[in-house]
DSSP file (Angstrom, degrees, kcal/mol; ACC not computed):
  #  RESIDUE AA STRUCTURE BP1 BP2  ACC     N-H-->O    O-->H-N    N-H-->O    O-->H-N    TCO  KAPPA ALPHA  PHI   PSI    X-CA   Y-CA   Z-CA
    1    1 A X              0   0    0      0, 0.0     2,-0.1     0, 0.0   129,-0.0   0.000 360.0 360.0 360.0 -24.5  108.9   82.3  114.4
    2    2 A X        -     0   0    0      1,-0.1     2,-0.2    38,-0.0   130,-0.2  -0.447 360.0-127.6 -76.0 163.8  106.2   80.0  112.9
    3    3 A X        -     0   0    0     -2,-0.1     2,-0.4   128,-0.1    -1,-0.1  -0.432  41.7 -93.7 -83.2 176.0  102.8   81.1  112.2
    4    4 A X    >   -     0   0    0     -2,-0.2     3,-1.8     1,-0.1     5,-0.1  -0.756  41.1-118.4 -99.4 154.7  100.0   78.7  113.8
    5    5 A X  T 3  S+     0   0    0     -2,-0.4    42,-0.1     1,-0.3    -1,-0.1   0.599 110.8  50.3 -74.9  -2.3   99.1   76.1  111.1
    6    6 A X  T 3  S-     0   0    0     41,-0.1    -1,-0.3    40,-0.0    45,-0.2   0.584 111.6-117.9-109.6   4.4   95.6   76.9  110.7
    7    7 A X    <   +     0   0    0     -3,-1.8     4,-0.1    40,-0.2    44,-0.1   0.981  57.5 155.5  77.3  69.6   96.4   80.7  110.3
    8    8 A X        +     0   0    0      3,-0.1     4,-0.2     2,-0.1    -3,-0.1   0.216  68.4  53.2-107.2  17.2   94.3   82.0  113.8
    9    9 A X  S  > S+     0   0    0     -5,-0.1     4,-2.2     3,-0.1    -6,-0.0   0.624 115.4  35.3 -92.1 -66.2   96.1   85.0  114.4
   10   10 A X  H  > S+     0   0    0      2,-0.2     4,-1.7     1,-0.2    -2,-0.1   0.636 110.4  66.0 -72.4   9.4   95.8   86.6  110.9
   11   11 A X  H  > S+     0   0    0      2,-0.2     4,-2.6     3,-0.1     5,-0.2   0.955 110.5  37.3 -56.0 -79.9   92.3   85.1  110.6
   12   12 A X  H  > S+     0   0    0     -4,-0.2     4,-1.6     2,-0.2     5,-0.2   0.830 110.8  50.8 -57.7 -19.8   91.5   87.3  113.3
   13   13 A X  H >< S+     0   0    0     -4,-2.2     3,-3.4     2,-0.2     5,-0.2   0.844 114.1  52.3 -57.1 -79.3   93.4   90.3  112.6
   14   14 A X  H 3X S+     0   0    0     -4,-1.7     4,-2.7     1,-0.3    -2,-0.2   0.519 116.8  44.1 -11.4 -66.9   91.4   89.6  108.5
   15   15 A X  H 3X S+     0   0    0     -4,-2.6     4,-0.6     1,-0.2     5,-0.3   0.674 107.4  54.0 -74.4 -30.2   88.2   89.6  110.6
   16   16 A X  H XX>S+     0   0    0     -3,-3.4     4,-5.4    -4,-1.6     3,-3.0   0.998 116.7  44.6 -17.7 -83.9   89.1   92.9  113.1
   17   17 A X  H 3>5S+     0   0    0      1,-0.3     4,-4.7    -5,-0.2     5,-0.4   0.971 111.7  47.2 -52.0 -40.2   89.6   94.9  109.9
   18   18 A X  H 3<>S+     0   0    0     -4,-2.7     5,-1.4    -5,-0.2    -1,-0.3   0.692 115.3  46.2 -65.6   2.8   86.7   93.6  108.2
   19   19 A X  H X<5S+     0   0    0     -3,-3.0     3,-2.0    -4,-0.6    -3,-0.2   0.688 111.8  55.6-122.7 -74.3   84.4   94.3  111.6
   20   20 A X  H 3<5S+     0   0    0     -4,-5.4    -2,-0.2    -5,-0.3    -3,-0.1   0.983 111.1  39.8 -58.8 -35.3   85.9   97.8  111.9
   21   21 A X  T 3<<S-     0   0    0     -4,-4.7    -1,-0.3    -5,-0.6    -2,-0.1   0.827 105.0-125.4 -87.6   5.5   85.0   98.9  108.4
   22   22 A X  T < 5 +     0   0    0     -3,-2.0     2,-0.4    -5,-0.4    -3,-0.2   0.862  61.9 132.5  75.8  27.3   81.5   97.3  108.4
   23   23 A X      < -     0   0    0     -5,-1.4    -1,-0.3     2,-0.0     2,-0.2  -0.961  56.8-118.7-128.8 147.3   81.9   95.2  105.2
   24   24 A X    >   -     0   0    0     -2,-0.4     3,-2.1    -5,-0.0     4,-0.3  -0.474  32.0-111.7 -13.0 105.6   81.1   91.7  104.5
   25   25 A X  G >  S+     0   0    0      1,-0.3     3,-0.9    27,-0.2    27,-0.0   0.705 117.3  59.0 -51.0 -21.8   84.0   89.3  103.5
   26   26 A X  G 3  S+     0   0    0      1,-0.2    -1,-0.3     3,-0.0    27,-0.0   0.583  87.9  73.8 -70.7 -19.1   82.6   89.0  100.1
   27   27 A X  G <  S+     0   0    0     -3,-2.1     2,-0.7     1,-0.0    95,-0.4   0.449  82.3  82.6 -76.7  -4.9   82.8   92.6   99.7
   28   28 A X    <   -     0   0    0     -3,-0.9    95,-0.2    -4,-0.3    96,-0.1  -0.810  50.6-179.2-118.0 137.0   86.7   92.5   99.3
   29   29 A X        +     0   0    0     93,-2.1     2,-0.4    -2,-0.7    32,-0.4   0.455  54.1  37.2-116.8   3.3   87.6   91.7   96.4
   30   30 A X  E     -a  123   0A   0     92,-0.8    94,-1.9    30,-0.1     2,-0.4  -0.985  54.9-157.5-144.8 139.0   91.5   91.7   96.2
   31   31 A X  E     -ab 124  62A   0     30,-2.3    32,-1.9    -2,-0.4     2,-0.7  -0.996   7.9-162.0-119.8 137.8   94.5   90.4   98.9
   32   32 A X  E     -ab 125  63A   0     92,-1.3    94,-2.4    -2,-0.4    32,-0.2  -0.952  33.7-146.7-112.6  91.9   98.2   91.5   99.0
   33   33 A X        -     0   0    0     30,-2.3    33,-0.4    -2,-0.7    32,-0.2  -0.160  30.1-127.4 -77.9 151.7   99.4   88.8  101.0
   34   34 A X        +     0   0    0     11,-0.1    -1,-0.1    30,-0.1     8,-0.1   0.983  57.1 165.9 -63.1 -35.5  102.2   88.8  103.6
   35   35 A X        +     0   0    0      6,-0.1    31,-0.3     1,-0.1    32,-0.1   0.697  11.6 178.1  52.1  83.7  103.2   85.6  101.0
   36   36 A X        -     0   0    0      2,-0.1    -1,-0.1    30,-0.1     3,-0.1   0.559  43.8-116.4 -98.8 -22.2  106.8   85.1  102.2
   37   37 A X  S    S+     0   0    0      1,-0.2     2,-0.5     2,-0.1     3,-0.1   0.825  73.3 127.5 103.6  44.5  107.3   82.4   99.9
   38   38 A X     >  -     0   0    0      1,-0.2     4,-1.2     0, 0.0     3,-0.4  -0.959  63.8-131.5-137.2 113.7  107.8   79.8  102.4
   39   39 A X  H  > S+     0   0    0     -2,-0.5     4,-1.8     1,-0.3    -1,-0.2   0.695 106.3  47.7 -47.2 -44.9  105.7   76.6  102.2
   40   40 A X  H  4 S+     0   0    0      1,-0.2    -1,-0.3     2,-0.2     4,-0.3   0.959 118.4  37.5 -33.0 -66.5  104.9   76.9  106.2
   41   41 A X  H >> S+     0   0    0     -3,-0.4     4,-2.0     2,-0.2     3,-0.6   0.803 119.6  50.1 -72.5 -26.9  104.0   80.5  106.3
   42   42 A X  H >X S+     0   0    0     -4,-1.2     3,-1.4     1,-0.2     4,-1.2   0.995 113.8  41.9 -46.0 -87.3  102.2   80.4  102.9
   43   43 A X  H 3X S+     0   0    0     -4,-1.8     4,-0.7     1,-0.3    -1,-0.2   0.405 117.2  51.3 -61.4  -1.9  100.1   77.5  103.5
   44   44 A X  H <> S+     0   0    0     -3,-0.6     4,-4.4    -4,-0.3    -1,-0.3   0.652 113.5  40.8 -93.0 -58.3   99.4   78.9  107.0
   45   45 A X  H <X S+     0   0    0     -4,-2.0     4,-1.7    -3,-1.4    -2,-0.3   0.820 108.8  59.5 -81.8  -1.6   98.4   82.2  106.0
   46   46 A X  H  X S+     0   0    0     -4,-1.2     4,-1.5     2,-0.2    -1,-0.2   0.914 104.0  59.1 -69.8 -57.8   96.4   80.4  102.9
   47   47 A X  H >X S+     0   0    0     -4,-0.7     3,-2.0    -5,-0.2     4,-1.9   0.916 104.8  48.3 -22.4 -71.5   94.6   78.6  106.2
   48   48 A X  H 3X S+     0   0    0     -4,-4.4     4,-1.2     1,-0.3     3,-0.3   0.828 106.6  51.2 -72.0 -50.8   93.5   82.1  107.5
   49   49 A X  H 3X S+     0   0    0     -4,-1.7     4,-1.1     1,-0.2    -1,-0.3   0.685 114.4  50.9 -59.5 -22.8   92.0   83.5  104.2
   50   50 A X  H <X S+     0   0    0     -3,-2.0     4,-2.6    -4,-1.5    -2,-0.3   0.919 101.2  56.6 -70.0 -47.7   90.1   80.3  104.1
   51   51 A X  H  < S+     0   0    0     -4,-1.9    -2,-0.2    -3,-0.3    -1,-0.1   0.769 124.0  24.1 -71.5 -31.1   88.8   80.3  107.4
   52   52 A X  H  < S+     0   0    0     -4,-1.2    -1,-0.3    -5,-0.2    -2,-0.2   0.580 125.5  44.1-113.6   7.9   87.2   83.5  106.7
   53   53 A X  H  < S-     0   0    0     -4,-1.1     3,-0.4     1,-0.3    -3,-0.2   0.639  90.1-165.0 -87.4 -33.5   86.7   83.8  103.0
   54   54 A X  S >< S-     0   0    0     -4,-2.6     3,-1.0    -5,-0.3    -1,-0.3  -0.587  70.9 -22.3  45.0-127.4   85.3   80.0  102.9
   55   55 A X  T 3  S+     0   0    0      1,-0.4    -1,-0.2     2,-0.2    -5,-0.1  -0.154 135.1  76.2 -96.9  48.2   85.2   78.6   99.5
   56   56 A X  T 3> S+     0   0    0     -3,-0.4     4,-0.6    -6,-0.1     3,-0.4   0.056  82.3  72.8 -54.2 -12.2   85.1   82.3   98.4
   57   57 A X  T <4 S+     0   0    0     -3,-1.0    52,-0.5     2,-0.2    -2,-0.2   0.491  86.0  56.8 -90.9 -34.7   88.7   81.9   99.3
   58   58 A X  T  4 S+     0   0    0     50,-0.2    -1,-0.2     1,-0.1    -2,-0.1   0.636 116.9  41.0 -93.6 -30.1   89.4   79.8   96.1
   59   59 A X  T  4 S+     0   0    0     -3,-0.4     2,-0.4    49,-0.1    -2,-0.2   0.589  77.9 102.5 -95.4 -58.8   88.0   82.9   94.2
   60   60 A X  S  < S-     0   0    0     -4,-0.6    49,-0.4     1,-0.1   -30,-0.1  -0.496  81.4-106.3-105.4 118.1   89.0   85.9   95.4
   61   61 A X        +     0   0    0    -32,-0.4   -30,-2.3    -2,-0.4     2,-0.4  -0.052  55.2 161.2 -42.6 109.0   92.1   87.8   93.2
   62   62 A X  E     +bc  31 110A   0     47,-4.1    49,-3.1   -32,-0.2     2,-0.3  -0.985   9.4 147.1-117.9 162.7   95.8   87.4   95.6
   63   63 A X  E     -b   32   0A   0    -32,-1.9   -30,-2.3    -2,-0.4     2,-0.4  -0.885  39.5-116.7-161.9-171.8   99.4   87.7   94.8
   64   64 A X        -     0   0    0     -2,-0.3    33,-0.2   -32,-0.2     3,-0.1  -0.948  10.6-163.9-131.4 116.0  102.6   89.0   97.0
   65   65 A X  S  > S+     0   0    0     -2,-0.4     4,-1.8   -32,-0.2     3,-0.4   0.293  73.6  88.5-112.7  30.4  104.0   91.5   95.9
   66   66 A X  H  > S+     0   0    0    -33,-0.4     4,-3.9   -31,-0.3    -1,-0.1   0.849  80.5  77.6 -71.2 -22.1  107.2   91.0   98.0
   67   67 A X  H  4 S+     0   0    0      1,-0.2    -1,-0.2     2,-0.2    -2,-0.1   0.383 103.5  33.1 -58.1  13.9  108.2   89.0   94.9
   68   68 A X  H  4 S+     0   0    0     -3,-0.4    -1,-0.2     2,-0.2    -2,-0.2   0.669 131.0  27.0-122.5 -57.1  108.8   91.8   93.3
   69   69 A X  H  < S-     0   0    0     -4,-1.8     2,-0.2     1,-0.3    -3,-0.2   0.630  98.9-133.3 -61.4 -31.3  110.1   94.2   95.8
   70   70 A X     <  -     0   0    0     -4,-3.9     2,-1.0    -5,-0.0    -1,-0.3  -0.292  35.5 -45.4 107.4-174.2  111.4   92.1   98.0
   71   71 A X        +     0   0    0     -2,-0.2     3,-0.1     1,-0.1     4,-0.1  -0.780  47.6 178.2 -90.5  89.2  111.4   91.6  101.7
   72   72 A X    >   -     0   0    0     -2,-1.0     3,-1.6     1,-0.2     2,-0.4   0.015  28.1-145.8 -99.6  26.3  111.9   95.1  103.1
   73   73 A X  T 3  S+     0   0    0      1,-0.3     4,-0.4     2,-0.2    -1,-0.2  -0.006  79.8   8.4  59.5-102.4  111.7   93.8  106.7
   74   74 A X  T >  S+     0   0    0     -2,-0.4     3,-0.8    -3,-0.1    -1,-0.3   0.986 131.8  54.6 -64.9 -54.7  109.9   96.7  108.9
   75   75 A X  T X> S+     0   0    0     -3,-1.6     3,-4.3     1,-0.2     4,-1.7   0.676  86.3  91.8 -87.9 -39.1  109.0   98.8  105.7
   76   76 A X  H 3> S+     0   0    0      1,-0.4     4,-2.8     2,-0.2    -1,-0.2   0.794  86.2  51.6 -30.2 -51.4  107.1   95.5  104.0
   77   77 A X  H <4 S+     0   0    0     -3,-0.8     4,-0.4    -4,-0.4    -1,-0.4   0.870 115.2  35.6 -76.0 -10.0  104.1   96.6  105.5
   78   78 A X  H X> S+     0   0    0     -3,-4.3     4,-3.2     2,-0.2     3,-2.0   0.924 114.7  55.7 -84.7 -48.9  104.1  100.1  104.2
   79   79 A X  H 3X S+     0   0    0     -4,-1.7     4,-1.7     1,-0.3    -3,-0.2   0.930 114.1  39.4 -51.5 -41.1  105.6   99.3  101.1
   80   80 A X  H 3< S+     0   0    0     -4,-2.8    -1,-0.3    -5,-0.3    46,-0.2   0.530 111.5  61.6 -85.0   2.6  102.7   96.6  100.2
   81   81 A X  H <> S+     0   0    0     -3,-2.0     4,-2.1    -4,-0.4    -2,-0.2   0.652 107.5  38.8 -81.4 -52.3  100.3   99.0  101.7
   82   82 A X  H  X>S+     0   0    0     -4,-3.2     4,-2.5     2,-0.2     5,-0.5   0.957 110.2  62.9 -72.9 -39.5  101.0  101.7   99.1
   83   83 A X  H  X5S+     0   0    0     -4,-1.7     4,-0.6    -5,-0.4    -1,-0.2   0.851 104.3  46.5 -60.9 -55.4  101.2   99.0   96.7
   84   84 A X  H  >5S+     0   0    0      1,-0.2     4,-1.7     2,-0.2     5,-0.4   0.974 106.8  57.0 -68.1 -62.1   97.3   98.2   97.5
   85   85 A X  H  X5S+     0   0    0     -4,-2.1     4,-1.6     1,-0.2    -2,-0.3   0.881 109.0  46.5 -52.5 -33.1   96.3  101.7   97.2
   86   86 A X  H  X5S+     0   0    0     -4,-2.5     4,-1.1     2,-0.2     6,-0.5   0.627 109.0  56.9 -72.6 -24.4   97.8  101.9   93.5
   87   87 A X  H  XXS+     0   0    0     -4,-0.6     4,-1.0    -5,-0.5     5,-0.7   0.831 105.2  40.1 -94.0  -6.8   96.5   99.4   92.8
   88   88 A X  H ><5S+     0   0    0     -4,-1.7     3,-0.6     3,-0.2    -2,-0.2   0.901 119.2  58.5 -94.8 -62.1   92.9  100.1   93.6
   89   89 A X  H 3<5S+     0   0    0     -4,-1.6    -2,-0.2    -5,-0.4    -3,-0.1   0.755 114.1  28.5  -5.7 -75.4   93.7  103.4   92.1
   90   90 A X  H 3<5S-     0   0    0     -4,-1.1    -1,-0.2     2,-0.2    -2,-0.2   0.516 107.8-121.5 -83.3 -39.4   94.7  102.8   89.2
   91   91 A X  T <<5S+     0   0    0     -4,-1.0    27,-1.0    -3,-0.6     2,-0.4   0.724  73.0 112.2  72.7  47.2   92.5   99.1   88.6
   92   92 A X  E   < -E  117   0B   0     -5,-0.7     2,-0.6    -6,-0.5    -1,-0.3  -0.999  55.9-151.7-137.2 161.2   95.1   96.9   88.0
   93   93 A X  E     -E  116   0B   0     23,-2.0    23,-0.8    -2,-0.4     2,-0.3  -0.897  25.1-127.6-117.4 122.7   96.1   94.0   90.5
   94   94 A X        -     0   0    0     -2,-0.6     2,-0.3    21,-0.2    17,-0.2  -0.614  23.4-107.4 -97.5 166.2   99.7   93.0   90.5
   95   95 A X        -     0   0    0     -2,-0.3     2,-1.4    18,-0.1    17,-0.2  -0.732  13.1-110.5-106.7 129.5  101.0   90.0   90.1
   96   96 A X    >   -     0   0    0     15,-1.6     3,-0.6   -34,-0.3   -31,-0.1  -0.289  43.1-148.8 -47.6  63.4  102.8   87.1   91.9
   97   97 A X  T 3  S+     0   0    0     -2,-1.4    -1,-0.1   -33,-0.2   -33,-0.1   0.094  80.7  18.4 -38.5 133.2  106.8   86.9   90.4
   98   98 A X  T 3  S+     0   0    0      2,-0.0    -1,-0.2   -30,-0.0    -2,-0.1   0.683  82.1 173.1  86.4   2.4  108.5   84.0   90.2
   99   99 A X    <   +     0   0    0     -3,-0.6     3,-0.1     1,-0.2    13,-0.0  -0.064   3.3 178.4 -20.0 157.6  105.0   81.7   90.4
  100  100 A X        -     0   0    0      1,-0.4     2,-0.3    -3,-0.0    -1,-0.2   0.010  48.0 -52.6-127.4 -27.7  106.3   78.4   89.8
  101  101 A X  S    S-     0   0    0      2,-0.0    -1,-0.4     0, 0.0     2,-0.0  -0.895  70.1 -53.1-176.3 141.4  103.0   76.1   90.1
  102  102 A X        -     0   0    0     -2,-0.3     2,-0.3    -3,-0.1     5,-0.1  -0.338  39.7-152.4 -40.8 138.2  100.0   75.2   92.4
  103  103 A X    >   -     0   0    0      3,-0.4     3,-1.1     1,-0.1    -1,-0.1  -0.751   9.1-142.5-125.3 134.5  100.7   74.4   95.5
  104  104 A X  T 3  S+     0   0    0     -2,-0.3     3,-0.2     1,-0.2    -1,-0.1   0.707 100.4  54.4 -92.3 -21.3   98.0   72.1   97.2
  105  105 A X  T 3  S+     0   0    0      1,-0.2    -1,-0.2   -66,-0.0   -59,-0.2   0.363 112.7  51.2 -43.0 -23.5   98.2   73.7  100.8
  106  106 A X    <   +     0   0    0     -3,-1.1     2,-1.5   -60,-0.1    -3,-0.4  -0.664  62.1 167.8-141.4  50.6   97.5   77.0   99.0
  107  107 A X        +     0   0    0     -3,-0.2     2,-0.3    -5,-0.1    -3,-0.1  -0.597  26.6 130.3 -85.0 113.8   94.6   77.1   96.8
  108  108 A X  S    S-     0   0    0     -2,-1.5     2,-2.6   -49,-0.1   -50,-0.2  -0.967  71.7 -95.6-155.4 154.9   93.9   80.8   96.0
  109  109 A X        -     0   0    0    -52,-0.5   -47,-4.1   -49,-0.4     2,-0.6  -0.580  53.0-160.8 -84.7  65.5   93.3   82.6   92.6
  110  110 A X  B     -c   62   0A   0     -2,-2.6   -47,-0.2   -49,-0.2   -15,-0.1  -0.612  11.5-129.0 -20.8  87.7   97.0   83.6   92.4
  111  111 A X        +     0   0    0    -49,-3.1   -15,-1.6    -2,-0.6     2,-0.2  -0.465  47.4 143.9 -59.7 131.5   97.8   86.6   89.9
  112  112 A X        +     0   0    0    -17,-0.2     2,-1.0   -49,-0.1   -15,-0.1  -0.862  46.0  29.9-170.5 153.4  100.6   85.7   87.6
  113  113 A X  S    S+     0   0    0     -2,-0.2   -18,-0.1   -18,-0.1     2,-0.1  -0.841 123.1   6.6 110.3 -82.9  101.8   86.0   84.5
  114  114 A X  S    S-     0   0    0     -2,-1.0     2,-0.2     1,-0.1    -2,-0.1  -0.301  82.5 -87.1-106.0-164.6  100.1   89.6   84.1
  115  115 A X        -     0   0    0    -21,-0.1     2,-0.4    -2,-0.1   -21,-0.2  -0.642  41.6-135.1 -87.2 168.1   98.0   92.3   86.2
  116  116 A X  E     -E   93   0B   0    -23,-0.8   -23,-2.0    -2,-0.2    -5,-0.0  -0.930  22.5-102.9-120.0 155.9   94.3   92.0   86.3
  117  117 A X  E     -E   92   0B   0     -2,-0.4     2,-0.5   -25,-0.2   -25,-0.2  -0.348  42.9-125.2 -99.4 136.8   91.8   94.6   85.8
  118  118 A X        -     0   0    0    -27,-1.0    -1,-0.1     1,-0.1   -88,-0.1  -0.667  29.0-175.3 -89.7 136.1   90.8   95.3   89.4
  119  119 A X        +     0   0    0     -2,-0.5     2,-0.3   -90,-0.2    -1,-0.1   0.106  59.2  88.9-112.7  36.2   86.7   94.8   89.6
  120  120 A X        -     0   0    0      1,-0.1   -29,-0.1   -32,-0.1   -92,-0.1  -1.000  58.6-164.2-149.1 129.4   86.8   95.9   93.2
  121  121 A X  S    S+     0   0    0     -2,-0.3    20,-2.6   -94,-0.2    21,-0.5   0.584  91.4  63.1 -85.0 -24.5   86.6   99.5   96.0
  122  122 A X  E     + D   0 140A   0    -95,-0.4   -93,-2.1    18,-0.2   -92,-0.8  -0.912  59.0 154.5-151.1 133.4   88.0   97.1   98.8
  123  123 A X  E     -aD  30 139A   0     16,-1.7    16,-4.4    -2,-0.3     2,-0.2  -0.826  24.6-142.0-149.2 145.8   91.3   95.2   99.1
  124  124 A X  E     -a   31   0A   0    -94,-1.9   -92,-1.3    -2,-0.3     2,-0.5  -0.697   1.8-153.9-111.3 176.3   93.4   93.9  102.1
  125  125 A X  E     -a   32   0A   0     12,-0.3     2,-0.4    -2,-0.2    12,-0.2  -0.977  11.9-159.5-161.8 133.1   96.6   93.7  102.7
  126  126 A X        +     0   0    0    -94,-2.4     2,-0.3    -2,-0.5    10,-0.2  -0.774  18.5 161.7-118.0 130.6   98.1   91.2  105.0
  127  127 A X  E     -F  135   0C   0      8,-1.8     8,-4.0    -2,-0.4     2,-0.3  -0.912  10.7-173.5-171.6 136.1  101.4   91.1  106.8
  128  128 A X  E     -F  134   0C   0     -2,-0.3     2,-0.3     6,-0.2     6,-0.2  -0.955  13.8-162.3-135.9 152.0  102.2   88.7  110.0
  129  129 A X  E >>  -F  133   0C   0      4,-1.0     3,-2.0    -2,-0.3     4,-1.4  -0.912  39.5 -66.1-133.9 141.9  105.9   89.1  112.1
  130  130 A X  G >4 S+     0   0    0     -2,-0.3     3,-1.2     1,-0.2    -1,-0.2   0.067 118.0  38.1 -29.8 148.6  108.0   87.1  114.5
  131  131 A X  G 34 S-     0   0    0      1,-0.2    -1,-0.2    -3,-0.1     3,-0.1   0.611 127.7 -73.0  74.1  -1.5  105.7   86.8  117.8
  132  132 A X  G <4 S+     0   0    0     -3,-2.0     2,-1.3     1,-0.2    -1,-0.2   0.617  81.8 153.8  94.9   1.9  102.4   86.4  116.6
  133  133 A X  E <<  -F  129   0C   0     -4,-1.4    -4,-1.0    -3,-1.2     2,-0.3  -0.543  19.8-179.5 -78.0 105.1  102.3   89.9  115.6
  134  134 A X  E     -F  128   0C   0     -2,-1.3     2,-0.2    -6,-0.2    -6,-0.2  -0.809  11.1-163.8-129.1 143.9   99.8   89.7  113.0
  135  135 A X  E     +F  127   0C   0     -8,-4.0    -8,-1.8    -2,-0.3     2,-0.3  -0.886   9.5 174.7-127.6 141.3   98.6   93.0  110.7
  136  136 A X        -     0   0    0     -2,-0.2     2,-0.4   -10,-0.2   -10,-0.2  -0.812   8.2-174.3-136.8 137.2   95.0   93.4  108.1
  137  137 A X        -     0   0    0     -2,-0.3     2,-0.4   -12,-0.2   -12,-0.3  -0.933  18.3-144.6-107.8 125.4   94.3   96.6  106.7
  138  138 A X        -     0   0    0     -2,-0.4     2,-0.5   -14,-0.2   -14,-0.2  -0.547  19.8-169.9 -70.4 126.3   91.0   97.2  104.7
  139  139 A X  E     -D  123   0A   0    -16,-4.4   -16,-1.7    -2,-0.4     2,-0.3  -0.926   9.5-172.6-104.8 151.2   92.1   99.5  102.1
  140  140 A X  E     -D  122   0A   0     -2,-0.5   -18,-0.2   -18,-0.2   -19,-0.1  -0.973  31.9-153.2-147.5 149.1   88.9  101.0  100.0
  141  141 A X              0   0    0    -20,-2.6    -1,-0.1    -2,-0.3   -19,-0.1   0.707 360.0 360.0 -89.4 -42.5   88.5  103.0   97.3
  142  142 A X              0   0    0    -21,-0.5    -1,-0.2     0, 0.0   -20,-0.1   0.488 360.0 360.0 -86.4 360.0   85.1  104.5   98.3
């Protein structure tokens, strides 16, 4: 039920998608994190965007938007999947409800308070399950 603590399963998934579309990590420019809001898996999955972002990681627009929708179990990944694609659509990047503060395990360029003008064609979308099962999908505009 835990993730592993340096976040190597969705590290590799991240790096899979990014391998199968041909792009660059620097070339994505938003994450919709699996963000369950639980200091393990958070700081876990913070790991894994580090490990392949580097300090580009510190940079690069996330938030969760299960704080908003909620935990929809199975459906999470479709629902934050559509989520990504509107938002790339549309060129706003939504934002992490219910923020409370930086978290020192977690340094990423949170969204919160408002949306942010999306400056970006290509956004991932992150979602990891009991078992190791761990999910990346490049979404792209282009």
């Amino acid at each position: 039920c835990q993730p592993h603590p340096e976040g190597l399963g969705l590290a590799r998934a991240v790096e899979a998608a990014l391998r199968r579309g041909g792009l660059p990590p620097d070339a994505v420019g938003y994450v919709n994190a699996n963000a369950t809001g639980t200091p393990f898996s958070d700081a876990s999955e913070a790991a894994a965007l580090t490990r392949v972002f580097g300090d580009g990681a510190g940079r690069l627009p996330v938030s969760s938007t299960k704080s908003v929708h909620g935990h929809a179990l199975e459906a999470s990944g479709l629902l934050e999947l559509l989520v990504t694609v509107l938002a790339l659509r549309h060129g706003k990047l939504p934002v992490t409800a219910g923020w409370l503060g930086p978290d020192p395990q977690c340094p990423l360029d949170v969204i919160r308070d408002a949306p942010r003008p999306a400056r970006t064609g290509h956004a991932l979308t992150l979602n990891a399950a009991f078992g190791g099962a761990n999910t990346a999908l490049l979404v792209s505009t282009s």
